[in-house]
MDAnalysis code that builds the backbone (N, CA, C; Angstrom):
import MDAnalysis as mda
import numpy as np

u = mda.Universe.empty(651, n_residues=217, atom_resindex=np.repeat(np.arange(217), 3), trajectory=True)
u.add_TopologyAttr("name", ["N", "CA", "C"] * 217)
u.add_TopologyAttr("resid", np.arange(1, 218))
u.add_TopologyAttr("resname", ["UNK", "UNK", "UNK", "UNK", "UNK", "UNK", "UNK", "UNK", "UNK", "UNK", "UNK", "UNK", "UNK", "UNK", "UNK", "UNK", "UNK", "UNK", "UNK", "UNK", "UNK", "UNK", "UNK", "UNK", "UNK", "UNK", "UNK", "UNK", "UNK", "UNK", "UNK", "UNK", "UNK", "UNK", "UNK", "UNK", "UNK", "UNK", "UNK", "UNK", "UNK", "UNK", "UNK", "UNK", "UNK", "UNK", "UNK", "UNK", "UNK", "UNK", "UNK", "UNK", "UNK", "UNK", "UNK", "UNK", "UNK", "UNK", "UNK", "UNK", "UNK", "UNK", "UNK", "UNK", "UNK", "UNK", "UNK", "UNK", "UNK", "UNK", "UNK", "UNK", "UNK", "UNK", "UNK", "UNK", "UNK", "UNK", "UNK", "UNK", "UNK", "UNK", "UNK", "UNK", "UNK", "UNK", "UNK", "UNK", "UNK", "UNK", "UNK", "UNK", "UNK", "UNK", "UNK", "UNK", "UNK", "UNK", "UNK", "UNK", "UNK", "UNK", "UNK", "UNK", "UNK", "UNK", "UNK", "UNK", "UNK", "UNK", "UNK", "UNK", "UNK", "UNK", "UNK", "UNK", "UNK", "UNK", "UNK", "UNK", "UNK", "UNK", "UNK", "UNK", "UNK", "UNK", "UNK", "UNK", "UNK", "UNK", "UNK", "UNK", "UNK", "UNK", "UNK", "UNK", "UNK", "UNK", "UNK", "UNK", "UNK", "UNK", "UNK", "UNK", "UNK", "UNK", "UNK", "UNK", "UNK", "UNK", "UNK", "UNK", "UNK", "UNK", "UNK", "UNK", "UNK", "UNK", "UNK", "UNK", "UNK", "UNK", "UNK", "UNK", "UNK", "UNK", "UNK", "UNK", "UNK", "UNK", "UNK", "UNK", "UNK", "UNK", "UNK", "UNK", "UNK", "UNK", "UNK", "UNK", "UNK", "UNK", "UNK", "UNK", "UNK", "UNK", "UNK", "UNK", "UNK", "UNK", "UNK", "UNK", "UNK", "UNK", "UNK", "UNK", "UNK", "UNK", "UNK", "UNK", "UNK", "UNK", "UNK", "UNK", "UNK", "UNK", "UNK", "UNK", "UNK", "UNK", "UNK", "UNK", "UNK", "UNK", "UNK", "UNK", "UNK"])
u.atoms.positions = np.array([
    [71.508, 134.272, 98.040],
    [71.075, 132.941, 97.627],
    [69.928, 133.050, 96.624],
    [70.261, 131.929, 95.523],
    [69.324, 132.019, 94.816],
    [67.632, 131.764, 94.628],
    [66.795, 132.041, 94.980],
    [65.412, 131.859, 94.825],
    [65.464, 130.266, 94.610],
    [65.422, 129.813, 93.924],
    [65.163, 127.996, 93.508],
    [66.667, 127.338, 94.515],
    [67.007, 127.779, 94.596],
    [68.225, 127.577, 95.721],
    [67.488, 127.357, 96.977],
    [66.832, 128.362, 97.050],
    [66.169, 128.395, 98.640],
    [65.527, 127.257, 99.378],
    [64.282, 127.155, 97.743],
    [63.069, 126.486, 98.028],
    [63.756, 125.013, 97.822],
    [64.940, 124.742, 96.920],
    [65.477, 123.270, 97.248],
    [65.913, 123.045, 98.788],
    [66.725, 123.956, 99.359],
    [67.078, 123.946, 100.708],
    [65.688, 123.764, 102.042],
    [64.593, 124.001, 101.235],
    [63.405, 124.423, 102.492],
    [62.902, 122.992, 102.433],
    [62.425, 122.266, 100.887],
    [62.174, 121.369, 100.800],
    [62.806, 120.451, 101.235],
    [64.211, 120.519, 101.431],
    [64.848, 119.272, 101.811],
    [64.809, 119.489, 103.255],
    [64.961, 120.078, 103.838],
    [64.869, 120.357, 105.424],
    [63.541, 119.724, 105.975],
    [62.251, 120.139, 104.927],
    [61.400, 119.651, 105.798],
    [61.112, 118.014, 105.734],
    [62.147, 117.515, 104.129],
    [62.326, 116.043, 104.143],
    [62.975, 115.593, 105.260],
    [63.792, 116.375, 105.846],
    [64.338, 115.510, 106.525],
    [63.937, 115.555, 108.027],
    [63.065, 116.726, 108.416],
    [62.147, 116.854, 109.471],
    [61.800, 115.702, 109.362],
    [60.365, 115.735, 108.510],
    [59.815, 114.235, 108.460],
    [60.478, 113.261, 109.043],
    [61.760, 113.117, 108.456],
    [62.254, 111.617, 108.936],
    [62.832, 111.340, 110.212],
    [63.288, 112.589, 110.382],
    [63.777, 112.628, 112.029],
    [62.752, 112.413, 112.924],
    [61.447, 113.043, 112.604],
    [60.393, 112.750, 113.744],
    [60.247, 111.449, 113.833],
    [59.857, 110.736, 112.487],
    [59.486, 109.140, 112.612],
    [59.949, 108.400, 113.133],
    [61.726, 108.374, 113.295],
    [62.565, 107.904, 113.719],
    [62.742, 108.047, 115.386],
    [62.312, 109.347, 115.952],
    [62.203, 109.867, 116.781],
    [61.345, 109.425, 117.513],
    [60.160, 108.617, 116.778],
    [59.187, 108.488, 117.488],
    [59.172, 107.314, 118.643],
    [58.507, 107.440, 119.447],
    [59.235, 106.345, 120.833],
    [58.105, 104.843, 120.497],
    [58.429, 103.832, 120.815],
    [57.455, 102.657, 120.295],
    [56.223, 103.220, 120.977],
    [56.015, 103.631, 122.649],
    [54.599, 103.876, 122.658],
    [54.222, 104.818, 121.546],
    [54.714, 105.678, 121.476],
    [53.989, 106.599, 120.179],
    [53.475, 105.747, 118.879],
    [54.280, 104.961, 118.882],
    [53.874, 104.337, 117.303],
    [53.010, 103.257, 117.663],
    [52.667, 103.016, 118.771],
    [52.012, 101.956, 119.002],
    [50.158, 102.019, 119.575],
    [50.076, 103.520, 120.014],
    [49.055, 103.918, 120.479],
    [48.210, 103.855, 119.608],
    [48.039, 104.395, 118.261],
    [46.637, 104.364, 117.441],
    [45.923, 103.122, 117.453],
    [47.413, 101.775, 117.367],
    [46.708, 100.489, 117.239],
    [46.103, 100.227, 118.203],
    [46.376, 100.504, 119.364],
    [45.871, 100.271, 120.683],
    [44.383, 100.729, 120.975],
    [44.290, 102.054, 120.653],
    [42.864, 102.721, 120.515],
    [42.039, 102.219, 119.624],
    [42.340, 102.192, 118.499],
    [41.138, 101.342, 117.422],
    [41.370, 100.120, 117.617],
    [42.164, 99.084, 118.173],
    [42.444, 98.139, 118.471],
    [40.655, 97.950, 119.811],
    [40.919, 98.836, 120.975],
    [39.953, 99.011, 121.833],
    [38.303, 99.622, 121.426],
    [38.659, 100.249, 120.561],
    [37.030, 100.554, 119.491],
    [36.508, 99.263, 119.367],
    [37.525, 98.604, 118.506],
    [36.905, 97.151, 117.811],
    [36.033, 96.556, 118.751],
    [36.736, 96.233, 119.543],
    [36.522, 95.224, 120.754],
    [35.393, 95.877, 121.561],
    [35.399, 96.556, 122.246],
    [34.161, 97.176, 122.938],
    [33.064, 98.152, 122.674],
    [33.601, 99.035, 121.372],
    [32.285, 99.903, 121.310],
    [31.476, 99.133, 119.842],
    [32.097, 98.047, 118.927],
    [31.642, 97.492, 117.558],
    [30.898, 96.245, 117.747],
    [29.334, 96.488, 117.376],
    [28.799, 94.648, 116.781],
    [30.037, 93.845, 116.509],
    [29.774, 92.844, 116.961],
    [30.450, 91.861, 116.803],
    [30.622, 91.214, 115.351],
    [29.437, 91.512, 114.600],
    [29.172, 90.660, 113.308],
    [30.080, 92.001, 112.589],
    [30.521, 93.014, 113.032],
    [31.672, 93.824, 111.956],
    [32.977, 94.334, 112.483],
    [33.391, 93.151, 113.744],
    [34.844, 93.139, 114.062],
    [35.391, 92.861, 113.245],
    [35.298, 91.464, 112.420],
    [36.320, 90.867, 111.924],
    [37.324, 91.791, 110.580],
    [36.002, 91.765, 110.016],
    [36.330, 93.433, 108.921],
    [37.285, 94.310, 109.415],
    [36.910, 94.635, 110.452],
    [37.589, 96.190, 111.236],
    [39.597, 95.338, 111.345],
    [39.332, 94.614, 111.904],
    [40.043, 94.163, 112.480],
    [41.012, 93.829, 111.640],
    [40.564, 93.099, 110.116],
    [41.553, 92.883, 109.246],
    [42.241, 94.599, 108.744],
    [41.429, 95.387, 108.837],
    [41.893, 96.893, 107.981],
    [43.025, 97.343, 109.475],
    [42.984, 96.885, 110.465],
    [44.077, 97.141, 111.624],
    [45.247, 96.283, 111.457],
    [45.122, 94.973, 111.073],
    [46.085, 93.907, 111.227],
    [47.226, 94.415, 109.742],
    [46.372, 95.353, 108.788],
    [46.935, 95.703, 107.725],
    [47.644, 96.896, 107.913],
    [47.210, 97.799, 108.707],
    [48.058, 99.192, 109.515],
    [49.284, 98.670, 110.609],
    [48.912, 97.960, 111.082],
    [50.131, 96.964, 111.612],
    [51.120, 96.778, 111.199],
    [51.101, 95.965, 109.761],
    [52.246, 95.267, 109.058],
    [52.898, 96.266, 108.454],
    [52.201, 97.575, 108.174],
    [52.921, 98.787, 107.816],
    [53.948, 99.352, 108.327],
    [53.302, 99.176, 110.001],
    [54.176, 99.760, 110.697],
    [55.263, 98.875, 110.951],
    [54.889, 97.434, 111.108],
    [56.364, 96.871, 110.954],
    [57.256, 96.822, 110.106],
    [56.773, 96.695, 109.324],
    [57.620, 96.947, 108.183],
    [58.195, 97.902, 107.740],
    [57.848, 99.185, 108.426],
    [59.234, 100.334, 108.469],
    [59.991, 100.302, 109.572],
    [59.420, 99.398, 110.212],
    [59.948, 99.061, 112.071],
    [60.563, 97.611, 112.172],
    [61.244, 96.991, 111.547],
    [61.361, 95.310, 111.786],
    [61.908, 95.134, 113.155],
    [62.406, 95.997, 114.016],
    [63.100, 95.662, 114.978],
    [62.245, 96.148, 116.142],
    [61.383, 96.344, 116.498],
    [60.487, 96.694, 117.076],
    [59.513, 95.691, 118.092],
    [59.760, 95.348, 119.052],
    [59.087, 93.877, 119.349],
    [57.431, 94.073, 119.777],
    [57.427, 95.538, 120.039],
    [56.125, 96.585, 120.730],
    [54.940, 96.069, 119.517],
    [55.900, 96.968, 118.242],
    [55.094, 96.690, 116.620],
    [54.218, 95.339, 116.214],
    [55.371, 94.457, 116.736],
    [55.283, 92.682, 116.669],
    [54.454, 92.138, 117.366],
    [54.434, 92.317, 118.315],
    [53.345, 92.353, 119.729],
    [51.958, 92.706, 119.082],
    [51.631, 93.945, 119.278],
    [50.425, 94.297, 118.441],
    [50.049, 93.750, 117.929],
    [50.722, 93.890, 116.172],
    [50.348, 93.002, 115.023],
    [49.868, 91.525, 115.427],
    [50.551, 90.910, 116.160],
    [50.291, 89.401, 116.869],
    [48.383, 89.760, 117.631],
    [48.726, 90.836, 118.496],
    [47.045, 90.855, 119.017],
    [46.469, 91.224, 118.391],
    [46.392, 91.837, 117.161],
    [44.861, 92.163, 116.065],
    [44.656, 90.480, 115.222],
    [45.723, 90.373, 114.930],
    [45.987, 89.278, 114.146],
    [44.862, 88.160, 114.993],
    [45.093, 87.787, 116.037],
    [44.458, 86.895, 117.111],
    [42.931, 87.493, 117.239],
    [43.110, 88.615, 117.412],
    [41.705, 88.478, 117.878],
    [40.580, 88.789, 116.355],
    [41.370, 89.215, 115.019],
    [40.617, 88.602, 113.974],
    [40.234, 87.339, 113.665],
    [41.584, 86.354, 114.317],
    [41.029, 84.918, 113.952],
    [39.704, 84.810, 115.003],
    [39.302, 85.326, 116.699],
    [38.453, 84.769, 117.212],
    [37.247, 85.774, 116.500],
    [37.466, 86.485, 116.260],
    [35.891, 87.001, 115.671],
    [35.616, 86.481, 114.107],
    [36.426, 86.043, 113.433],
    [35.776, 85.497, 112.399],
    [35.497, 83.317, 112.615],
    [36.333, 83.121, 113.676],
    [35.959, 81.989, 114.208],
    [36.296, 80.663, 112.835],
    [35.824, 79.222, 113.567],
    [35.996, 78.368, 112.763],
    [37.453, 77.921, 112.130],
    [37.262, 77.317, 111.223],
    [38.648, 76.521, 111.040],
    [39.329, 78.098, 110.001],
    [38.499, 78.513, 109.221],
    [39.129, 79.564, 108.845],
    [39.951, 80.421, 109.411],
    [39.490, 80.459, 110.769],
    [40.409, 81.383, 111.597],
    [41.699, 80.150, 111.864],
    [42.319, 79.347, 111.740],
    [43.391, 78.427, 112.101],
    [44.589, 79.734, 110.930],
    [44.890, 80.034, 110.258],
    [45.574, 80.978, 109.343],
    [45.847, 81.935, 109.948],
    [45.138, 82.722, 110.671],
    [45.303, 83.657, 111.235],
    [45.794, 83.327, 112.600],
    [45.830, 82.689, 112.724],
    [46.334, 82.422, 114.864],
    [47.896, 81.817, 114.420],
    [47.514, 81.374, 113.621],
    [49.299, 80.831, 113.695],
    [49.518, 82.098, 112.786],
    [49.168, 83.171, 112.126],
    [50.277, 84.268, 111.759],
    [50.843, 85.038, 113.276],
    [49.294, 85.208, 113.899],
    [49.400, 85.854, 114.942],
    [50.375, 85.211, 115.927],
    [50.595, 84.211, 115.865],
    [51.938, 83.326, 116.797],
    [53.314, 83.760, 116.352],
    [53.012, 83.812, 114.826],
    [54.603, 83.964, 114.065],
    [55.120, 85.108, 114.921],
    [53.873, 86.552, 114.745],
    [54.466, 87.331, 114.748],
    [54.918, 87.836, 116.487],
    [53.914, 86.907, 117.317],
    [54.601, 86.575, 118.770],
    [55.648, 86.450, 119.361],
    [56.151, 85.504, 118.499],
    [57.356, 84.645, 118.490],
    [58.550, 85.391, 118.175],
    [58.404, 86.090, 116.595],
    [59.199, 87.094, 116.146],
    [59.630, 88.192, 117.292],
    [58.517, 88.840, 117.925],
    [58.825, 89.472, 118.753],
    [59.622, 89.425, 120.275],
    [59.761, 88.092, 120.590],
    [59.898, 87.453, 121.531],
    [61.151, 87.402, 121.614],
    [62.070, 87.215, 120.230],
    [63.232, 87.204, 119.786],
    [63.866, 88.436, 119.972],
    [63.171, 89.334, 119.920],
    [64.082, 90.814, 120.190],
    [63.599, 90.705, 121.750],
    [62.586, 90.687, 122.100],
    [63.031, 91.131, 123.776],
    [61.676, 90.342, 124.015],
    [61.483, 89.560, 125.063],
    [60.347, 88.667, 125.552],
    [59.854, 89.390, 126.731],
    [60.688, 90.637, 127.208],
    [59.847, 91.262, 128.150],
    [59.221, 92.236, 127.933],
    [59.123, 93.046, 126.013],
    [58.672, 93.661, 125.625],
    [56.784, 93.953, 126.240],
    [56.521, 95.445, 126.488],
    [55.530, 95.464, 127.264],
    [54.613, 94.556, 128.202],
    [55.837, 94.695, 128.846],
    [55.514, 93.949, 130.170],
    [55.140, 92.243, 130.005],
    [55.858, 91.727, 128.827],
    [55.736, 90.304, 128.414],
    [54.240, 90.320, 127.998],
    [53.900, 90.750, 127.264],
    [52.284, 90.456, 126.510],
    [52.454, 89.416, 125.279],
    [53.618, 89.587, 124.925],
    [53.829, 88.221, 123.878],
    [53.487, 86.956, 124.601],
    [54.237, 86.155, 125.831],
    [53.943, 85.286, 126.296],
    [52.192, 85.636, 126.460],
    [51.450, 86.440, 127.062],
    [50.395, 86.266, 127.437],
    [49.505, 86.166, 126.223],
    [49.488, 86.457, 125.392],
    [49.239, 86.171, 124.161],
    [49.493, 84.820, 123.323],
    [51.081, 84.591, 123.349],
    [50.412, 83.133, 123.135],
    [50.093, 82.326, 123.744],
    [50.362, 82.397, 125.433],
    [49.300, 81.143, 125.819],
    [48.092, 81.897, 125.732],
    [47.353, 82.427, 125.586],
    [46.005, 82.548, 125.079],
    [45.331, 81.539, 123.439],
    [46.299, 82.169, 122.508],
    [46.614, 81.214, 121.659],
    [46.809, 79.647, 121.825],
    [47.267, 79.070, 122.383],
    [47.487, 77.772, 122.449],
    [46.737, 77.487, 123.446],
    [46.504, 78.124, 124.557],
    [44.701, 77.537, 125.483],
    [43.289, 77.478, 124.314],
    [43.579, 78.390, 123.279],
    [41.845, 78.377, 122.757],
    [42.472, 77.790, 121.662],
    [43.230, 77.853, 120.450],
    [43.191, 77.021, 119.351],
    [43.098, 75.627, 119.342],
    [42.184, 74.986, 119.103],
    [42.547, 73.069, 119.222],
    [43.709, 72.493, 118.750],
    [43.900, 71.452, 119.161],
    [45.213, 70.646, 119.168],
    [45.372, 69.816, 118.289],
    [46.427, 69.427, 118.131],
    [46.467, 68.230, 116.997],
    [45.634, 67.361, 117.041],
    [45.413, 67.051, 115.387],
    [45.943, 67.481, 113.757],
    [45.387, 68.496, 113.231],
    [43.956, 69.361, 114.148],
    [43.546, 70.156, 113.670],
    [44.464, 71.552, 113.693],
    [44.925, 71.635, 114.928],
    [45.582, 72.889, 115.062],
    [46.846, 73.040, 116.341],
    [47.609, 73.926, 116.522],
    [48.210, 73.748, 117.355],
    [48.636, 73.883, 118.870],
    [46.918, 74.046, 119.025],
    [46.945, 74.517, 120.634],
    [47.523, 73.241, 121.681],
    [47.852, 73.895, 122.588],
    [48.556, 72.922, 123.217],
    [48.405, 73.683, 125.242],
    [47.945, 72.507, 125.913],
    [47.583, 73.324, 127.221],
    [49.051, 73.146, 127.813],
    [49.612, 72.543, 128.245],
    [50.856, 72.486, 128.639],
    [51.825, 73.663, 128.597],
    [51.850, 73.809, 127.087],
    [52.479, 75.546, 126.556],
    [51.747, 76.621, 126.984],
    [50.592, 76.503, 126.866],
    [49.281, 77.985, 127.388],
    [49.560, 77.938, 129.124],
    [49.935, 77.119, 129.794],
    [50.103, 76.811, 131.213],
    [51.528, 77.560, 131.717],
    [52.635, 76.856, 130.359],
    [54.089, 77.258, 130.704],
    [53.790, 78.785, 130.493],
    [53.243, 79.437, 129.173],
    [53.589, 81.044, 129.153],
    [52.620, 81.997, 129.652],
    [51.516, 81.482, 130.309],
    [50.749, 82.385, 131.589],
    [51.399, 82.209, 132.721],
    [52.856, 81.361, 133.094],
    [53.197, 81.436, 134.373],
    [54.476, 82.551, 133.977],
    [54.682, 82.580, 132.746],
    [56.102, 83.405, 132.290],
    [55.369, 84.929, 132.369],
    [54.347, 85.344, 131.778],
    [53.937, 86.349, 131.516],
    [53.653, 86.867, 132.929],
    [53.324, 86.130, 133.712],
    [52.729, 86.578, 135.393],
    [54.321, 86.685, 135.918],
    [54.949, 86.222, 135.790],
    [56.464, 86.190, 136.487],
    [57.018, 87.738, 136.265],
    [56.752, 87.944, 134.941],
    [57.065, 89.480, 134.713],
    [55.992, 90.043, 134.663],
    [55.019, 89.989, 135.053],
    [53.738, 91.018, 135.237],
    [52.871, 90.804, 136.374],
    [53.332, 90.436, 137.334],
    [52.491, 89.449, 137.983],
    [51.223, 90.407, 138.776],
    [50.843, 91.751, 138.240],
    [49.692, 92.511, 138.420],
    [49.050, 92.945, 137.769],
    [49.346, 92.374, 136.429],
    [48.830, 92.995, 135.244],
    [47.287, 92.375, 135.215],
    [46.735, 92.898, 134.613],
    [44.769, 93.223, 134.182],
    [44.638, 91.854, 133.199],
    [45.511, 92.141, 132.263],
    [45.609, 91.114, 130.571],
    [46.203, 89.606, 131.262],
    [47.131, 89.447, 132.003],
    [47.831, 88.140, 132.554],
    [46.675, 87.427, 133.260],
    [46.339, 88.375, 134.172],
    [45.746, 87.819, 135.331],
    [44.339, 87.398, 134.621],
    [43.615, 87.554, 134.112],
    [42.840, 87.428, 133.714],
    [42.551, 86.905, 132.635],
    [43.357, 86.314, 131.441],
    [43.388, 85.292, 130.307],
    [43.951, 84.037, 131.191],
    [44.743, 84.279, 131.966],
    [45.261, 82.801, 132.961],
    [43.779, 81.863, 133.655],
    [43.343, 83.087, 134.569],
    [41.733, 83.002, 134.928],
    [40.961, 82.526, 134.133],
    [40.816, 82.508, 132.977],
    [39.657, 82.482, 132.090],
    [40.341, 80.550, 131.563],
    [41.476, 80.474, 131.309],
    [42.217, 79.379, 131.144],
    [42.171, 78.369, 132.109],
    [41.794, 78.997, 133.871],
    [41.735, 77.763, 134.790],
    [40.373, 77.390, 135.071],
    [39.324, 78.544, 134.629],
    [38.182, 78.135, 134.880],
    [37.718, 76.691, 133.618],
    [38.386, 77.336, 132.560],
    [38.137, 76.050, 131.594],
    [38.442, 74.882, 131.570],
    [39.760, 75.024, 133.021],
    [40.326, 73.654, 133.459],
    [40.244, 72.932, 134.658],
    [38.927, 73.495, 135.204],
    [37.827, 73.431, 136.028],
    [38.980, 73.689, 137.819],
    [39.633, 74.567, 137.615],
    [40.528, 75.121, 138.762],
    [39.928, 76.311, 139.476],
    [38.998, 76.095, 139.789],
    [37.750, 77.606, 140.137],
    [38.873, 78.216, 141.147],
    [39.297, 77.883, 142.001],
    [39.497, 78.339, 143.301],
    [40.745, 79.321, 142.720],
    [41.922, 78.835, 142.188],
    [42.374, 79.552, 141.838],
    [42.381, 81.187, 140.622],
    [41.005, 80.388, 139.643],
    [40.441, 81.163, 139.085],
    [40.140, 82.778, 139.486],
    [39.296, 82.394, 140.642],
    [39.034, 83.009, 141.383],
    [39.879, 84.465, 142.014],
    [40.964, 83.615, 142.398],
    [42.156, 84.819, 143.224],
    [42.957, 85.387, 141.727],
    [42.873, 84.806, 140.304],
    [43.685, 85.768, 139.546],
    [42.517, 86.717, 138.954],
    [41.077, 86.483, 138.984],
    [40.378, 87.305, 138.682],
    [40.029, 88.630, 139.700],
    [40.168, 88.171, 140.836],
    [40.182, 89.256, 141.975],
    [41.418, 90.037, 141.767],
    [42.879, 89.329, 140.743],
    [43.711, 90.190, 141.254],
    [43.802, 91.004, 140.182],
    [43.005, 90.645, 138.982],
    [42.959, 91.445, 137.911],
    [41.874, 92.815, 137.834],
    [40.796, 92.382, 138.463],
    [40.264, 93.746, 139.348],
    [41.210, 94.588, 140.250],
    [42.155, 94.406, 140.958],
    [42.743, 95.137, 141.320],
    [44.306, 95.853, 140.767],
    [44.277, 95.495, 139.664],
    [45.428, 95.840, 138.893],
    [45.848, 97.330, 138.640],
    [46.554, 97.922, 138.426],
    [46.820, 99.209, 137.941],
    [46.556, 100.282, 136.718],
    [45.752, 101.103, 137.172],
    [45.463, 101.673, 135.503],
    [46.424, 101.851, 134.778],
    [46.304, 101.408, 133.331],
    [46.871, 101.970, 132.229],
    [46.809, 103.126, 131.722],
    [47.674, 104.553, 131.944],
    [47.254, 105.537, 131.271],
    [47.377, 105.136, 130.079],
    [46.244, 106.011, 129.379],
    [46.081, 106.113, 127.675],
    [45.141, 105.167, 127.164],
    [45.014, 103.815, 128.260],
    [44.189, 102.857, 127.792],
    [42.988, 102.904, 128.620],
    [42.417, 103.696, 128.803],
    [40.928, 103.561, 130.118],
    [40.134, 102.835, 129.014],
    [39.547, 102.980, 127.831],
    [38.504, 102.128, 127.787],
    [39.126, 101.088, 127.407],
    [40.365, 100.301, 127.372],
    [40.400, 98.751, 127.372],
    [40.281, 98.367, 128.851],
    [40.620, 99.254, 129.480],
    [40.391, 98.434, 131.081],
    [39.402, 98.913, 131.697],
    [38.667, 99.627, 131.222],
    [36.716, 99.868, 131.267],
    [36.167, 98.328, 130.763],
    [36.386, 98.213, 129.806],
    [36.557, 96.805, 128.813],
    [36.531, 95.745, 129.440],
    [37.527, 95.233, 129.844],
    [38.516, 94.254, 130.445],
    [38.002, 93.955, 131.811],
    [37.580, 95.351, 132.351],
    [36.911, 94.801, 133.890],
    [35.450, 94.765, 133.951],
    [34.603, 94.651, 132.765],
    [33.317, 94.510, 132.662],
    [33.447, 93.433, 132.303],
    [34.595, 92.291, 131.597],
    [34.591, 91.043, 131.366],
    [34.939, 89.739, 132.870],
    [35.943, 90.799, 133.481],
    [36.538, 90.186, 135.043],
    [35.095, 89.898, 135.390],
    [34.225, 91.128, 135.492],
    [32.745, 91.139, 136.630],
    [31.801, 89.770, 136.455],
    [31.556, 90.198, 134.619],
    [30.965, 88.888, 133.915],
    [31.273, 87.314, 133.886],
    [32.706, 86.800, 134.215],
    [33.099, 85.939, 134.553],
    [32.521, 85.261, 135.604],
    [32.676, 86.407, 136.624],
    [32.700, 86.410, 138.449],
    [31.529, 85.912, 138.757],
    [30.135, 86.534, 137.575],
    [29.132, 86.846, 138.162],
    [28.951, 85.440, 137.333],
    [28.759, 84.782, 136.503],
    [28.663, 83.581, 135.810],
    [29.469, 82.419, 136.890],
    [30.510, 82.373, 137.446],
    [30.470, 81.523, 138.346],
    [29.608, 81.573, 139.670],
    [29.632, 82.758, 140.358],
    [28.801, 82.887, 141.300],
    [27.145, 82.300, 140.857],
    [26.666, 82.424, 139.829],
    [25.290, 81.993, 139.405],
    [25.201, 80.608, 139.503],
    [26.770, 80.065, 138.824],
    [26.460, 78.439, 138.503],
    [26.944, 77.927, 140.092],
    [27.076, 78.707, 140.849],
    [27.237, 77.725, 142.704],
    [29.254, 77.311, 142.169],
    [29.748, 78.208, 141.558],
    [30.993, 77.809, 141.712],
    [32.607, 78.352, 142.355],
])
């Protein structure tokens, strides 16, 4: 074989390595980096330089969907950076961003609604409990009510359900029940791969707990 023969044959092999791995790759794999700097943002970053961070993630996101359209894991994600850029940059400005972050909810919802463990539903009723309602925006409690009971139906031990539902009944002055989904979100199951979001997540359960207990509630 010829010398330039070879090195066309080596080169193309390792083209097509490449592509086999990518392809290969399982959604948690492709989904973990976002998850980790996703969890940087949020717990180890000032607050006054989430929003920043957060847009340069929501942009690694769309990358990945976009070699991924069928992916509901990808969709998912993208939907939670998306969201939680609109709450750290706040205000009506953030109304753009919560409804992308819905689109891409929704989108995902369409390929499989039980995609990781239904976090789409829990996500958008999070979305539609905190965005205001018409004409300003399209939050709606009724819907945030219907898809924290969908998301608990298929997760009903999860850390993220139990505890955006919680945070949703205390605002709807339902303490008592509050109460038992925040206890049950302390007792939820670790996530391997994710310890500091649920390092995270249960320093927010405590803070809740300890803010009602202060106010006699």
């Amino acid at each position: 074989m010829k010398i330039t023969q070879f090195i066309r044959l080596s080169i193309l092999a390792g083209i097509v390595g490449v592509v086999v791995s990518a392809q290969a790759a399982s959604p948690d794999e492709m989904i973990r980096p976002i998850q980790d700097r996703w969890a940087e943002i949020k717990y180890r970053l000032p607050e006054k330089q989430q929003a920043e961070q957060y847009r340069a993630l929501a942009l690694q996101a769309r990358k990945l969907v976009e070699s991924n359209p069928n992916s509901p894991e990808l969709l998912i994600w993208e939907g939670i950076v998306l969201s939680s850029e609109a709450g750290a940059k706040g205000g009506l400005g953030a109304l753009s961003l919560a409804k992308e972050a819905r689109n891409r909810l929704e989108e995902a919802m369409k390929l499989d609604d039980k995609a990781l463990s239904g976090s789409a539903y829990t996500s958008l009723a999070t979305l539609y409990a905190k965005v205001p309602g018409w004409p300003i925006g399209f939050g709606n409690k009724e819907k945030a009510e219907e898809f924290f009971k969908k998301a608990l139906g298929i997760n009903p031990a999860g850390i993220d359900p139990n505890f955006f539902y919680a945070e949703y009944l205390v605002e709807r002055e339902r303490l008592k029940d509050a109460r038992l989904h925040l206890n049950a979100a302390l007792k939820a199951p670790a996530r391997p791969g994710r310890e500091l979001a649920d390092s995270g997540r249960r320093q927010e359960i405590q803070a809740l707990l300890e803010k009602l207990n202060k106010e006699g509630k």
